[in-house]
DOFI-770701 format. One record per residue (C-alpha): x, y negated, z negated; residue in three letters. Coordinates in steps of 0.25 Angstrom, whole numbers, plus 2048, in hexadecimal, padded with zeros to 3 digits. Layout:
residues N
XYZALA;...
This chain:
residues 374
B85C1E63BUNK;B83C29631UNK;B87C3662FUNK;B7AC4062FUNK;B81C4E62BUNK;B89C5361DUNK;B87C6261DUNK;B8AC6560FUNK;B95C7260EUNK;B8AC7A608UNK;B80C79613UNK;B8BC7A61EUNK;B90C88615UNK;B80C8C614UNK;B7FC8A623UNK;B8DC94624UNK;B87C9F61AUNK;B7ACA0623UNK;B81CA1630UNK;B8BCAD629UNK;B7FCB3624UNK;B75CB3631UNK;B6CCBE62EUNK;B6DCC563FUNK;B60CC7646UNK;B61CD564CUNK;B66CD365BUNK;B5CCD8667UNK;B65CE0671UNK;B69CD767DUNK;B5FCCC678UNK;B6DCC167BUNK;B64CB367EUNK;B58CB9683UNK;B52CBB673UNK;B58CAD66FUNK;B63CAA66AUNK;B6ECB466EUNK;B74CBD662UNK;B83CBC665UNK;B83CAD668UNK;B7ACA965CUNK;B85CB1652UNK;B92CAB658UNK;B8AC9C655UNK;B85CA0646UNK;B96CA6645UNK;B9BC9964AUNK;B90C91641UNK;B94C99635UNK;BA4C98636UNK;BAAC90642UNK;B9FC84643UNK;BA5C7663EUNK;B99C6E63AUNK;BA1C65633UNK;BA7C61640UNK;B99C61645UNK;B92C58639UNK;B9EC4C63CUNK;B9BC4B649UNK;B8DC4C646UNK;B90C4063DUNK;B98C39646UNK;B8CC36650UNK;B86C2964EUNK;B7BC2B644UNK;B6FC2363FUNK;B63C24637UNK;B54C1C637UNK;B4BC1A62DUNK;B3CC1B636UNK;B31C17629UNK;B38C23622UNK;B3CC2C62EUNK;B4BC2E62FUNK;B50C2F63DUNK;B5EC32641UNK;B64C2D64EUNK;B72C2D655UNK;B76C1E65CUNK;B80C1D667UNK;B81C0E66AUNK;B81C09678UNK;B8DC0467FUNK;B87BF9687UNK;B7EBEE680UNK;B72BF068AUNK;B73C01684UNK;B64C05687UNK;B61C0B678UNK;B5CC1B67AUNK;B57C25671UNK;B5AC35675UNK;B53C3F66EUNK;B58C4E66DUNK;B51C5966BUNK;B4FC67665UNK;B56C70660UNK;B61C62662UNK;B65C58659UNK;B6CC4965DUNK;B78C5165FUNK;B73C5466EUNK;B73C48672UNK;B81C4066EUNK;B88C42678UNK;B7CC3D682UNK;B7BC31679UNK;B89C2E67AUNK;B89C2E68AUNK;B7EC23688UNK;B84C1A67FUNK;B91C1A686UNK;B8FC1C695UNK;B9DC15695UNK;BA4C23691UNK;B9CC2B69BUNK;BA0C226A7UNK;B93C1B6A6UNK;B90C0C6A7UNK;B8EC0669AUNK;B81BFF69CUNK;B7CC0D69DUNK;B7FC0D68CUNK;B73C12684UNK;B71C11674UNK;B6DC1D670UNK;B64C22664UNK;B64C31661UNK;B5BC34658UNK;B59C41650UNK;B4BC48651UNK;B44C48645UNK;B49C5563EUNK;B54C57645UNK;B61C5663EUNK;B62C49639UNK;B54C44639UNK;B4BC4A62FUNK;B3FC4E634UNK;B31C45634UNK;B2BC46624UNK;B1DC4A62AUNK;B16C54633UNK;B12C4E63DUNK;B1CC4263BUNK;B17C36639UNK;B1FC2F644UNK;B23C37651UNK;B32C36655UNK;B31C2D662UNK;B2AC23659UNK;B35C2564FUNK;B41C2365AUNK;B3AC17660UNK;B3AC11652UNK;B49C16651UNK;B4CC0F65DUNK;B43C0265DUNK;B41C0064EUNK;B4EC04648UNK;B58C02654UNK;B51BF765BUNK;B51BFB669UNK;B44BF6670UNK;B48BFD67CUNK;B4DC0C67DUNK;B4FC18685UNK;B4CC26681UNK;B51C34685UNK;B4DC42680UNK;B4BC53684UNK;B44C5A67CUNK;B3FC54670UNK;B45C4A675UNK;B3DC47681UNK;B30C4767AUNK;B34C3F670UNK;B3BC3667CUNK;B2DC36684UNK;B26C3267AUNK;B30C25678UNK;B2CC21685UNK;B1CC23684UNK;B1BC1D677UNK;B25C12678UNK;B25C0D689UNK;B29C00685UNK;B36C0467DUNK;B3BC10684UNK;B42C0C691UNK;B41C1B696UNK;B42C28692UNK;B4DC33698UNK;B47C41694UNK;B4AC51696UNK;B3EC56694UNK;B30C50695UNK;B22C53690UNK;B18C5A698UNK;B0CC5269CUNK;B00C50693UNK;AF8C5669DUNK;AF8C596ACUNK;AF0C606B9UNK;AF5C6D6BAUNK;AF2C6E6C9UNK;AFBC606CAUNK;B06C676C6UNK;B11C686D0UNK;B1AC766D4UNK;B26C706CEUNK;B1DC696C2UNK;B18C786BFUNK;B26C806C3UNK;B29C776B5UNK;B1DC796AEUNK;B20C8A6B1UNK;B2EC896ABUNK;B2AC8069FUNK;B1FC8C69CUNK;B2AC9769FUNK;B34C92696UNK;B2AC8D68AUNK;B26C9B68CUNK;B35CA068CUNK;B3DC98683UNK;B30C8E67BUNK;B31C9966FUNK;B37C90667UNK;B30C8366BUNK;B21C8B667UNK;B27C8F659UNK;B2DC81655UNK;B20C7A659UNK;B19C85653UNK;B1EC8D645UNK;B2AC84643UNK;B2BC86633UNK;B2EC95636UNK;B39C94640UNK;B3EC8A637UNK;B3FC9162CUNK;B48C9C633UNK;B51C9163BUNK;B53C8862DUNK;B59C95626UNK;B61C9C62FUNK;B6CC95638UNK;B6EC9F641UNK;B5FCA0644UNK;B61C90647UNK;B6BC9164EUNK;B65C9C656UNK;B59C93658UNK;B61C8865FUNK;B6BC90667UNK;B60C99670UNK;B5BC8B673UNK;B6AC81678UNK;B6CC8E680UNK;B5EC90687UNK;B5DC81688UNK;B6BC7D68EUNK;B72C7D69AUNK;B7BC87696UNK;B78C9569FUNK;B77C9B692UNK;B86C9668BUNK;B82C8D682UNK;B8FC8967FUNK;B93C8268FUNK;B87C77687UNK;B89C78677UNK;B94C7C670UNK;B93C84664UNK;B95C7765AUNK;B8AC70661UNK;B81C7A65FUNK;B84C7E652UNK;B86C7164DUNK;B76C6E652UNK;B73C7A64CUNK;B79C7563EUNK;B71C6863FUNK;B65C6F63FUNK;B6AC78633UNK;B72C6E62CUNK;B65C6562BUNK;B5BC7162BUNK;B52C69638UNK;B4FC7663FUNK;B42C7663AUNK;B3FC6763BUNK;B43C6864CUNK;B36C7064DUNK;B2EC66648UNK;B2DC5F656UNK;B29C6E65BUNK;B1EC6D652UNK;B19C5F651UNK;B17C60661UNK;B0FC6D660UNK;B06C69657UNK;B04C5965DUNK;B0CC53651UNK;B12C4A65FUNK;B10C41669UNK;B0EC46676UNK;B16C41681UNK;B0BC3D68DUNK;B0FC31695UNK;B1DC2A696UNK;B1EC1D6A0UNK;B2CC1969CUNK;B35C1D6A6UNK;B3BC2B6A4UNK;B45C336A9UNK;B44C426A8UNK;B52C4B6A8UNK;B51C596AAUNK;B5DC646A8UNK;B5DC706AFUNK;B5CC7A6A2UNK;B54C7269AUNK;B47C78697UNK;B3EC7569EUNK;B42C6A6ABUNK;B34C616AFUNK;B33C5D6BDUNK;B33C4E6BDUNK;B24C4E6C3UNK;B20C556B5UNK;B27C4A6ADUNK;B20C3E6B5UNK;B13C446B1UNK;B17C3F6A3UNK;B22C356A4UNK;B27C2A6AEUNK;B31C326B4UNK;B3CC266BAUNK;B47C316B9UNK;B48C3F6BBUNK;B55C486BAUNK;B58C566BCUNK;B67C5A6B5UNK;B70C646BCUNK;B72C6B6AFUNK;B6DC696A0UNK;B64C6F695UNK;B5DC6C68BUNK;B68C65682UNK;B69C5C68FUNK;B71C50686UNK;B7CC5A681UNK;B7DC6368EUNK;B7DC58697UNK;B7FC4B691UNK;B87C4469CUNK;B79C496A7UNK;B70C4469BUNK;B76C36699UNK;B77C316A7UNK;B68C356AAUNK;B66C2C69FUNK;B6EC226A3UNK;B68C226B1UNK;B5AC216ADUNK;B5CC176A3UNK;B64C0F6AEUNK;B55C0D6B3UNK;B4EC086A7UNK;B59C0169FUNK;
C-alpha cells in the first residue's frame, strides 16, 4: 500500500485564493437549474471550499485506502485491492466513470470482499481491483494520441500479468461499461461474466425490427442527448478549450461537476439526500489538486474520432442493471442484440453514481449473478 496524495500548503492556499476571488458571471433572472448550474448553490460550495472544507481530513482518508501502482511496459496504472475473505474469492475488476474517480466505488468494493459484514455468506467474497482511468486522478494519462494500448488490454494485463488471476469478473457504468464490454469480447476465456449499467448500442440494426418498447428507448436516449448531451459533444469535440477555462478557475470546475451529480442522481433535485458536501468537494479537489480535468475528456474524444475499439459482439454471460434515474434505462431486448443477457435487473431507485447511492442494491445483483458463473 502507498499513499497517493501530499497537497503541498501552497497549492492548497492557491486553491483558497482562487475560490475568494471567483470572478461572478452575471446571474439570468430566475435561470435557478434550468441554465445549469444554479447561482446560489454553486456560491455556498465555492464559500465552504474556500474557508470550511478540510481537505486534509480528506487526503488521509484518501491515503488510507489500499493503494497500489503497476508498471504496464512504461504505463503506470494505479488500483485499489480489497482482498477477499474466502479462499475461493472470484477476483473482479470495477471500473468507474466520468466525472468519478475510485472514490465511487469503496464502499461497493467493501460489500464484495467482505460479504460477512453485510449479512452475506462468505463464499460470496470477491477480490477486488479498482483501477484508476488513465488521466484520472491517480493515473497519468497514456503518453500518445491515440494510445498505444487501449485500457481493457491494459486492466486484463493488470489483472492476469501483474496479479495473476487467469479467471476474473468485471463490472462498470459509463466508461466503465465499455471498457467492461470490451473485457468480455476481447478476452471470453478469462472473463467469467460481465455485470454492467449501461450498454453499447448495436453496430447496426433493421429499423423496422425495432420493437414499441425498443423504440419508446431509442426516443428517450435522442431526447436527452438532445437535452442534457451538451457536454458529451463538447468533450469529444473541442476539449482543449473547455479545458482551459475548467483547469484555471475552481469555481468554473466545480460548476462543471455539480450541474452533472444533481441532473444524474436519485436525488429529486437535493443533491445532498445522495452526496454530501465533502464528497463532492473532495472529488472536485481531486481533479484540481492533480489538474486531470482536461485529461478525463480525452476518452470523449478518442471515441469521437475512432482512436477506440468498438464494442460489437459480447458471448460471455452478462448481466444488465438498470437504475431508474439513470440516463438513459435499455430494455433488456436491446441489450441482447449486443450481449448475452443471462441477467437482467431493473432497481427501484438509483442514478448514475449507482455504487455510491445505492451500494448495498449494487453488490447483491452482483453477487446473484455471479452465484451463476462462479
Amino acid at each position: 500500500m502507498v499513499a497517493v496524495l501530499a497537497v503541498p500548503d501552497d497549492e492548497l492556499e492557491d486553491l483558497r485564493s482562487r475560490l475568494r476571488r471567483t470572478r461572478w458571471a452575471t446571474s439570468w433572472p430566475g435561470a435557478g437549474w434550468e441554465a445549469g448550474a444554479d447561482g446560489t448553490e454553486l456560491r455556498r460550495l465555492v464559500e465552504y471550499w474556500a474557508t470550511g472544507f478540510d481537505w486534509r481530513k480528506q487526503e488521509a482518508a484518501v491515503n488510507a485506502l489500499p493503494s497500489y501502482f503497476a508498471d504496464l511496459d512504461g504505463v503506470p496504472v494505479h488500483y485499489l485491492r480489497y482482498d477477499g475473505e474466502h479462499p475461493g474469492a472470484l477476483p473482479i475488476v470495477l471500473t468507474h466513470g466520468w466525472p468519478s474517480s475510485v472514490l465511487e466505488l469503496t464502499e461497493l468494493a467493501q460489500r464484495l470482499a467482505t460479504p460477512s459484514q453485510y449479512g452475506r455468506p462468505v463464499e460470496d467474497s470477491f477480490t477486488v481491483i479498482v483501477p484508476s482511468l488513465p488521466g484520472f486522478a491517480f493515473s497519468p494519462q497514456r503518453p500518445s494520441l491515440p494510445p498505444a494500448t487501449s485500457t481493457h488490454e491494459l486492466w486484463h494485463r493488470l489483472m492476469q500479468d501483474e496479479l495473476g488471476f487467469e479467471r476474473y469478473g468485471a463490472h462498470g457504468g459509463d466508461l466503465g461499461a465499455g471498457i467492461s464490454s470490451l473485457l468480455g469480447q476481447t478476452y471470453p476465456d478469462s472473463v467469467a461474466g460481465i455485470h454492467l449499467l449501461a450498454v453499447a448500442n448495436p453496430a447496426k440494426y433493421d429499423p423496422d425490427e425495432v420493437t414499441p418498447e425498443e423504440q419508446a428507448y431509442l426516443d428517450a436516449d435522442a431526447e436527452w442527448t438532445a437535452e442534457e448531451g451538451g457536454y458529451e459533444h463538447e468533450q469529444a469535440t473541442r476539449p482543449a478549450t473547455l479545458s482551459a477555462g475548467l483547469s484555471d478557475s475552481p469555481a468554473g470546475l466545480l460548476a462543471w461537476l455539480l450541474e452533472k451529480y444533481r441532473a444524474w442522481t436519485d436525488c429529486d433535485g437535493d443533491l445532498s439526500t445522495r452526496f454530501s458536501d465533502d464528497h463532492v468537494l473532495t472529488q472536485a479537489s481531486l481533479y484540481w489538486f492533480t489538474n486531470s480535468i482536461s485529461t478525463s475528456f480525452r476518452p470523449y474524444y478518442e471515441y469521437h474520432h475512432g482512436m477506440r475499439e468498438r464494442v460489437t459482439s459480447v458471448s460471455v454471460p452478462t448481466a444488465v442493471a438498470v437504475f431508474p434515474e439513470d440516463l438513459v434505462r435499455p430494455p433488456r431486448s436491446w441489450a441482447a442484440r449486443t450481449y448475452n443477457v443471462t441477467r437482467y435487473t431493473a432497481m427501484p431507485r438509483g442514478g448514475h453514481f449507482a455504487a455510491w447511492e445505492e451500494p448495498e442494491l449494487l453488490a447483491e445483483d452482483l453477487v446473484a449473478f455471479f452465484r451463476t458463473v462462479r
